[in-house]
DOTI-405162 format. One record per residue: y, x, z of N, C-alpha, C in turn. Coordinates in steps of 0.001 Angstrom, whole numbers, plus 500000, padded with zeros to 6 digits. Last residue first. Example, Ala and Ser with C-alpha at 12.3 -4.5 7.8 and 13.67 -1.06 7.14 Angstrom:
2
{site {497750,512850,507080},{498940,513670,507140},{500030,512900,507870}},
{site {494310,513190,507800},{495500,512300,507800},{496700,513200,507800}},
END
This chain:
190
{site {495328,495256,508621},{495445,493653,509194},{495149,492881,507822}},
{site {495569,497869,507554},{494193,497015,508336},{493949,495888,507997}},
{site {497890,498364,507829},{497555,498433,506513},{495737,498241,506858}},
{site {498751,497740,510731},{499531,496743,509710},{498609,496840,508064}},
{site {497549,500190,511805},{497136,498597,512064},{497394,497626,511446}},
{site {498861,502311,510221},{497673,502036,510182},{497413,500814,510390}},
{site {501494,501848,510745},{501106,501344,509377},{500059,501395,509340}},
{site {501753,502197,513692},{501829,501227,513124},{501110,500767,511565}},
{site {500503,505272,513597},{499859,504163,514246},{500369,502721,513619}},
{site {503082,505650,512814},{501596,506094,512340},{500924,505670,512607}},
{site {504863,504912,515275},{504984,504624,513697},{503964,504739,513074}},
{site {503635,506674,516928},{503481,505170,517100},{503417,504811,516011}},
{site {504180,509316,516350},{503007,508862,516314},{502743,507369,516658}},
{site {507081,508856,515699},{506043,509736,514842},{504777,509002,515229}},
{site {509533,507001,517071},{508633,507947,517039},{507541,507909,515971}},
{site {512602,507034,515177},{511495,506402,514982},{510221,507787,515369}},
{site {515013,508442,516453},{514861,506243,516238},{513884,506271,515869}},
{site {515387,510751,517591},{515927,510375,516010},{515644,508753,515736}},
{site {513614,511307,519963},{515561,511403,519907},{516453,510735,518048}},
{site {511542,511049,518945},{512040,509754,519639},{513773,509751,519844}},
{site {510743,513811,518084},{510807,512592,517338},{511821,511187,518222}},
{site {510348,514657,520727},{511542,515103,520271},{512235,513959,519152}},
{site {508754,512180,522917},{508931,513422,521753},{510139,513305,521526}},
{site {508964,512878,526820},{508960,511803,525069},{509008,512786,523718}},
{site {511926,514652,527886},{510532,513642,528026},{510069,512377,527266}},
{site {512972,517820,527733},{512901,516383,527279},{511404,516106,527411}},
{site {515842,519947,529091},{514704,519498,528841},{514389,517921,528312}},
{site {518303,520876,527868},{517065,521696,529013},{516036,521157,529109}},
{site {520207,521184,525043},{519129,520771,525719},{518130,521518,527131}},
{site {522125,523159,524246},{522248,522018,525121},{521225,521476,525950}},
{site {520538,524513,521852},{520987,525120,523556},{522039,524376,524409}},
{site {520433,522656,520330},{519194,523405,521098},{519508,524389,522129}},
{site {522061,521776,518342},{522167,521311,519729},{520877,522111,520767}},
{site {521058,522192,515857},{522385,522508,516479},{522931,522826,517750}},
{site {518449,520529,515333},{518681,522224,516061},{519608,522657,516355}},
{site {518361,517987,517064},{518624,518649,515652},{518839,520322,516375}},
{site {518096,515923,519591},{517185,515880,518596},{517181,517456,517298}},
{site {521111,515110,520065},{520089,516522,520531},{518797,517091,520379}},
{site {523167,513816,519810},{522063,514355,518543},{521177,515142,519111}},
{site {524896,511407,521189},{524131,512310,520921},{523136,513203,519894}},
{site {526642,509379,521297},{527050,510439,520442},{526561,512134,521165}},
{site {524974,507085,521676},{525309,507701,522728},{526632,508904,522489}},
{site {523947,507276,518309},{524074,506641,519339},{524424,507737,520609}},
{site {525880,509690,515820},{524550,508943,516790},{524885,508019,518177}},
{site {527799,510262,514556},{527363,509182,513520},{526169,508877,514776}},
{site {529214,511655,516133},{530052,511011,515905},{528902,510041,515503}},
{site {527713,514222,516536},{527168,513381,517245},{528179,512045,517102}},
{site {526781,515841,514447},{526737,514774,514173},{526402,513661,514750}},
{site {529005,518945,515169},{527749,518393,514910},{528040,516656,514274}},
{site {531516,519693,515047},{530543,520225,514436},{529542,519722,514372}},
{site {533308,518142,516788},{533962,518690,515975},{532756,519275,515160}},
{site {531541,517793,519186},{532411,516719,518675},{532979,516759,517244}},
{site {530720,520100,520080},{530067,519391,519491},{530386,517990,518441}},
{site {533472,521670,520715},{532193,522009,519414},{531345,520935,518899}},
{site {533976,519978,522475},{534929,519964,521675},{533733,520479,520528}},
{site {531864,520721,524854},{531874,519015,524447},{533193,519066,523003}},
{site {532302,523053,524894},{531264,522465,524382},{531512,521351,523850}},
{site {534708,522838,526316},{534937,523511,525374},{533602,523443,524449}},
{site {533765,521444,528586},{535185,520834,528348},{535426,521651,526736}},
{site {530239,522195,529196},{531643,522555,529175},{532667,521652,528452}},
{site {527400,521704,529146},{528391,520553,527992},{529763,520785,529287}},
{site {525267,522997,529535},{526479,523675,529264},{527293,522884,528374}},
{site {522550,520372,528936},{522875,521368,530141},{523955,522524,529127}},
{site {520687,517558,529661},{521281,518502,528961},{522070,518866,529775}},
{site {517338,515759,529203},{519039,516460,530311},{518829,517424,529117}},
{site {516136,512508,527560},{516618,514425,527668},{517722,514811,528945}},
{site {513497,510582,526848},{514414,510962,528023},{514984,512541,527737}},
{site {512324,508018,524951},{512798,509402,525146},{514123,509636,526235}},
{site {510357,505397,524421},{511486,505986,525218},{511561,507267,524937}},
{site {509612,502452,521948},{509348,503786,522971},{510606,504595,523456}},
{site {508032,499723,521191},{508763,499900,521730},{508406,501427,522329}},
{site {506957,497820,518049},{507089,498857,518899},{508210,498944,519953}},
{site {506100,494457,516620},{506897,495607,517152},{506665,495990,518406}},
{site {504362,493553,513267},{504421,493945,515249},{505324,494821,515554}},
{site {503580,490827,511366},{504797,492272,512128},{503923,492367,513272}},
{site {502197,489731,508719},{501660,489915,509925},{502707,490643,510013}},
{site {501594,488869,505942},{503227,488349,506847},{503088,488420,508177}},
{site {499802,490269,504514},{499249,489052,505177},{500610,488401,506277}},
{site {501585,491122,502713},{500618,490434,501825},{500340,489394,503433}},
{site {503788,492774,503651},{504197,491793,502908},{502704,490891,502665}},
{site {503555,493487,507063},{502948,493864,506502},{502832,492848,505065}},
{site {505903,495343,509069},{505906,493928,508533},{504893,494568,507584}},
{site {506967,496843,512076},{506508,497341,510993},{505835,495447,510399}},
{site {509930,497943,513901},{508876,496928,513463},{508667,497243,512495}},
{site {510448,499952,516506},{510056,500332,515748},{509190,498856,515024}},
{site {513371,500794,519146},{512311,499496,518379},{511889,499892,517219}},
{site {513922,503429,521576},{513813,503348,519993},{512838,501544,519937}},
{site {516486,504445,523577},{515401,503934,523969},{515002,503167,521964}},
{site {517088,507326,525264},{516947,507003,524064},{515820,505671,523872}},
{site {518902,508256,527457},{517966,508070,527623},{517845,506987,526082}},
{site {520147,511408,529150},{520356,510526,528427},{518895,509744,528007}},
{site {520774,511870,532773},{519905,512546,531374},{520648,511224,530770}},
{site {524073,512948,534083},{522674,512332,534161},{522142,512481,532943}},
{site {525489,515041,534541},{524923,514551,535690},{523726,513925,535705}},
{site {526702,515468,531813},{526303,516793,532841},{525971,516238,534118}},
{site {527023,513436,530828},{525105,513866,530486},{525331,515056,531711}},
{site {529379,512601,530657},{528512,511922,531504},{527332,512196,532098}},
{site {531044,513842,528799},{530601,514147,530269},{529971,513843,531027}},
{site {529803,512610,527097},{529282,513850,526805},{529290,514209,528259}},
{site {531195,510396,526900},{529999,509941,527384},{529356,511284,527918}},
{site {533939,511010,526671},{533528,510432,528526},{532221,510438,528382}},
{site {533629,511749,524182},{533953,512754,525180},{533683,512222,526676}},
{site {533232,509512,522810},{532375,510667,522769},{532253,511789,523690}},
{site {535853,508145,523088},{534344,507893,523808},{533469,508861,523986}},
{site {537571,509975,522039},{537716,509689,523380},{536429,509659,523789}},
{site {536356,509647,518980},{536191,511092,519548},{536351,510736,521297}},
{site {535259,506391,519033},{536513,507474,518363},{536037,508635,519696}},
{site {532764,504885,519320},{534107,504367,518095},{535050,505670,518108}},
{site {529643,506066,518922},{530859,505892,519727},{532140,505939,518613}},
{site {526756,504396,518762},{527798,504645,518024},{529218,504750,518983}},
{site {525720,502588,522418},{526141,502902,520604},{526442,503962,519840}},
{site {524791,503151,524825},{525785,503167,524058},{525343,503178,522342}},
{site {524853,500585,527947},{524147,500644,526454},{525446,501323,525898}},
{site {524485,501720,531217},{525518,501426,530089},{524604,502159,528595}},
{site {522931,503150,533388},{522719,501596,532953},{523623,501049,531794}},
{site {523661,505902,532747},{523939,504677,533945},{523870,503891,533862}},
{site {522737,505351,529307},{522864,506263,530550},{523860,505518,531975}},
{site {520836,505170,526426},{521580,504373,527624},{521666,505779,528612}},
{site {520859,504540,523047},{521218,505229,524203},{521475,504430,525542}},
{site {519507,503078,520366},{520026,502747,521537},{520239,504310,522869}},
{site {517994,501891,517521},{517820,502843,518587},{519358,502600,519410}},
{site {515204,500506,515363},{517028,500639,515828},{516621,501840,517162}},
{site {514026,500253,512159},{513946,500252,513337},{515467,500328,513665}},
{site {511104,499309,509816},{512450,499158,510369},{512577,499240,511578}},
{site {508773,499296,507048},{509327,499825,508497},{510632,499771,508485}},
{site {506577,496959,505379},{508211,497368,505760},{508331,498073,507136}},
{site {504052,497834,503216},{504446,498251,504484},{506112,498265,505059}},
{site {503262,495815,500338},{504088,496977,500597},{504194,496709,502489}},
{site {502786,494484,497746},{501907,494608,498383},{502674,495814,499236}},
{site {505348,492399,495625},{504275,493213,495820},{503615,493310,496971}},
{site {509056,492719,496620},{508022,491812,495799},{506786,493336,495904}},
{site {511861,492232,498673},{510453,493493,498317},{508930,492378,497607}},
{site {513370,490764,499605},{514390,491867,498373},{512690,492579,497882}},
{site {513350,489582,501621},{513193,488595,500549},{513502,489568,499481}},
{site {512952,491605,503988},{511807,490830,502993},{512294,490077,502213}},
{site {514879,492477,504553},{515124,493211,503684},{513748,492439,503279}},
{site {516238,490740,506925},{516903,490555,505936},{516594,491446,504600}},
{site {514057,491067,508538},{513981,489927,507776},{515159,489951,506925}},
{site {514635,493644,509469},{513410,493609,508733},{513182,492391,507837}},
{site {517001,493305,510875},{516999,494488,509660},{515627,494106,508832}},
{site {515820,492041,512571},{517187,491241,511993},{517271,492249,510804}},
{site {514132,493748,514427},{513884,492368,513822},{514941,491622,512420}},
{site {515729,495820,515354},{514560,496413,514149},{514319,494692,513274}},
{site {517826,493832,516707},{518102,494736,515798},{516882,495365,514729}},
{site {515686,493328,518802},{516547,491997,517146},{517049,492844,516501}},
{site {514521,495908,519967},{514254,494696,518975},{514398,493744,518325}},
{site {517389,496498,520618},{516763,497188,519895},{515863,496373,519164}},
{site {517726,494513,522522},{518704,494874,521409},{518036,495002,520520}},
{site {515798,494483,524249},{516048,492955,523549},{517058,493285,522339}},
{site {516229,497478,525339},{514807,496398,524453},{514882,495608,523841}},
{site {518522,496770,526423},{518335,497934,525367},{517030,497525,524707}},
{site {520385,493774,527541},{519033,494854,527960},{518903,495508,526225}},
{site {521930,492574,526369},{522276,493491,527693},{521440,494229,527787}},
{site {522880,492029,523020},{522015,491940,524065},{522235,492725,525407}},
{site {524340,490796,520010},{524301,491655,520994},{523122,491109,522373}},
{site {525153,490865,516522},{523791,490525,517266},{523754,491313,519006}},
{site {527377,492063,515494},{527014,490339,515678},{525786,489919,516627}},
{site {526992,494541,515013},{527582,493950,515988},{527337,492518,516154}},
{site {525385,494442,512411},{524740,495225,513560},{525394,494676,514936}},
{site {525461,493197,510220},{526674,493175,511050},{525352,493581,512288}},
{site {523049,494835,507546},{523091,493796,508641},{524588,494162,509169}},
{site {522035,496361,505652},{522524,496561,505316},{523553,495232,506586}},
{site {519045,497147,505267},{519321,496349,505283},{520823,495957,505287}},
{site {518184,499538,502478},{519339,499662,503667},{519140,498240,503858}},
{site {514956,501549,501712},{515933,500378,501211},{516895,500332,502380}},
{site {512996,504076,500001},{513826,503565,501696},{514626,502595,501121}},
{site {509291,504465,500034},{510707,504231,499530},{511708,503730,500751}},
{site {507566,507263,500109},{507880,505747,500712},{509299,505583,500100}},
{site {505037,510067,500400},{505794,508986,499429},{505806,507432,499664}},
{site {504025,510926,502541},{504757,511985,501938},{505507,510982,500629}},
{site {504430,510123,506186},{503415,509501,504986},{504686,510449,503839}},
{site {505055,511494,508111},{503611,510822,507986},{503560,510008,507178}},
{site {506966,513135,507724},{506103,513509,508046},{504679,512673,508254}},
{site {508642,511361,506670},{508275,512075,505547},{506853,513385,506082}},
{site {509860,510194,508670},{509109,508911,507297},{508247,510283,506973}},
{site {511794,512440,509278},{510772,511736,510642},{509567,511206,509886}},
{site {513680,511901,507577},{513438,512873,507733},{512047,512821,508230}},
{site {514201,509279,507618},{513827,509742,506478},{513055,510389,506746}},
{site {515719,508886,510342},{514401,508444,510353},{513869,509079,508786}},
{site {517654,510707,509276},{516950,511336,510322},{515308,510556,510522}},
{site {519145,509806,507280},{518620,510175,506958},{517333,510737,507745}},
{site {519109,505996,507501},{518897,507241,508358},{518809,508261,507468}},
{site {518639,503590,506556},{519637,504393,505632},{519987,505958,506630}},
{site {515865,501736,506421},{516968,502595,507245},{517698,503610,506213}},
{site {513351,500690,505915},{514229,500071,505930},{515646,500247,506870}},
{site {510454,502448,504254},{511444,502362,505478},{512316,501862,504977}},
{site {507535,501211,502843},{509078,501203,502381},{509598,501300,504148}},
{site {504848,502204,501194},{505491,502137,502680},{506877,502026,501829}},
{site {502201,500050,498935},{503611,501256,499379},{504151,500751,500751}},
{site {498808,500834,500000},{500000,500000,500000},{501253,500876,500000}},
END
């Protein structure tokens, strides 16, 4: 069956390409804001949910839809996408106390028998020398403008930020590896 990811990530791309070597990617292309939730689970999953039904009426044939979302949280505050460099900077300070905590929905839709199931997994990181002069590098060089939390710590840029992580590394990018793999197996079963 073709796999189609349903993310304009390049990072989930990136992630797609280790377990399965030819998939196509389509954008749902959703008001991501319109849809809100308190809890990071209930997000994350209308969000993978709301991306996945708006890209089945576009996929004719026999095909695997993956779609997902992802979410930061830290002190109990869901972050997003941070709207302007400020945010980025209260959140960055934030990590020098507490870890960040990545929480990923992974749904996988299977077009022939209209069977889904969705995933749910965590990644936990601390990080460590996010200086007043760090937190400017990163802001200014990396790509933590375009990530949730306006973290990336997932990418090698950031590898001497990181001290440690719980969960795969995969999970810092929105779609773990071995669940996902797992998904299209059960979905290309069903």
């Amino acid at each position: 069956m073709r796999i189609i990811l349903g993310s304009s990530s390049p990072w989930r791309a990136e992630i797609m390409r280790t377990i399965v070597p030819d998939f196509e990617v389509m954008s749902a292309d959703i008001d991501e804001k319109s849809i809100r939730f308190t809890s990071p689970v209930a997000l994350t999953g209308a969000l993978a949910r709301a991306k996945s039904e708006a890209l089945r009426p576009r996929i004719t044939g026999e095909a695997i839809l993956i779609t997902a979302d992802q979410v930061v949280t830290c002190m109990g505050d869901i972050r997003e996408k941070p709207r302007d460099a400020d945010e980025a900077r209260r959140w960055l300070r934030s990590y020098r106390e507490m870890p960040v905590i990545c929480i990923n929905a992974v749904l996988g839709y299977n077009t022939v028998t209209k069977h889904d199931q969705l995933i749910f997994d965590e990644a936990k990181v601390w990080l460590r020398g996010l200086t007043d002069a760090a937190i400017e590098h990163i802001i200014r060089n990396t790509d933590a403008m375009l990530c949730s939390g306006a973290c990336a710590a997932g990418r090698r840029e950031w590898g001497r930020y990181v001290r440690s992580i719980r969960g795969g590394r995969d999970g810092l990018f929105g779609l773990p590896r071995k669940l996902t793999k797992m998904l299209i197996e059960d979905l290309s079963q069903a």
